[in-house]
C-alpha positions in Angstrom: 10.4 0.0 -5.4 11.3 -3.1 -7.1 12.7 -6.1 -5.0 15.9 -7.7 -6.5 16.0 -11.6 -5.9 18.2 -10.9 -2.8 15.0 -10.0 -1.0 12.9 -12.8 -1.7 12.4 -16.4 -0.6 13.9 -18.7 -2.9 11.9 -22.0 -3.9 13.6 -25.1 -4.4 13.9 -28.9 -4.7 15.0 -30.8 -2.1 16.8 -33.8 -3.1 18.3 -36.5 -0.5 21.8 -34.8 -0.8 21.5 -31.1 -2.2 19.1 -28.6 -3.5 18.0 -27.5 -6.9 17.2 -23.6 -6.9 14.2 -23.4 -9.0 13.7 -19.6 -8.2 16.7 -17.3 -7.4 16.3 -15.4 -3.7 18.6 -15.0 -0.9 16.7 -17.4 1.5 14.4 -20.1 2.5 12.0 -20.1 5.7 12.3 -22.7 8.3 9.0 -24.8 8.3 8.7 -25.7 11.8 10.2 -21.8 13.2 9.5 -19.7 10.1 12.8 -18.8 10.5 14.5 -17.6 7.7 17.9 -19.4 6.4 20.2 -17.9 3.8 21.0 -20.4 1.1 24.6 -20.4 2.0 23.7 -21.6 5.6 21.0 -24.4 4.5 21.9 -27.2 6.0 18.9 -29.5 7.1 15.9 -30.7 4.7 13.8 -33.3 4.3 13.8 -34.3 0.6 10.3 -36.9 1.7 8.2 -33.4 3.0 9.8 -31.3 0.5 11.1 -28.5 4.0 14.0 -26.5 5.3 14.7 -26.6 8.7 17.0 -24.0 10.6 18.8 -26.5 12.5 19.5 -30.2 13.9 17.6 -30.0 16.8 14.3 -28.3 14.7 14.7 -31.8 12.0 15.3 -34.2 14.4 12.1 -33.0 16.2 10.3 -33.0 13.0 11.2 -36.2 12.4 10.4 -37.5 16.1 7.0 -35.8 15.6 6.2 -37.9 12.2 7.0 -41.1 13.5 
């Protein structure tokens, strides 16, 4: 069975204001949850660490927990 790009994880850029898809895919995982996030509900990265996060409270705590 063959996986269309729908299926996969995406990779991409994070830049300080958007993303740059660098491989199509439906979604990106969470690195603190593994939680996965559809591309149309990204909302929190970290350009520096180069991560998605699936929500405020999951960045801010990343953030906390580099400081």
């Amino acid at each position: 069975m063959l996986m269309s790009s729908s299926d996969k994880a995406a990779k991409l850029h994070y830049g300080p204001s958007t993303f740059r898809v660098l491989r199509p895919g439906a979604h990106v995982y969470c690195a603190v949850s593994g939680e996965a996030i559809e591309l149309a509900e990204l909302r929190y990265w970290s350009a520096e660490r180069q991560e998605a996060y699936a929500s405020c409270e999951i960045a801010t705590r990343r953030l906390l927990d580099q400081a």
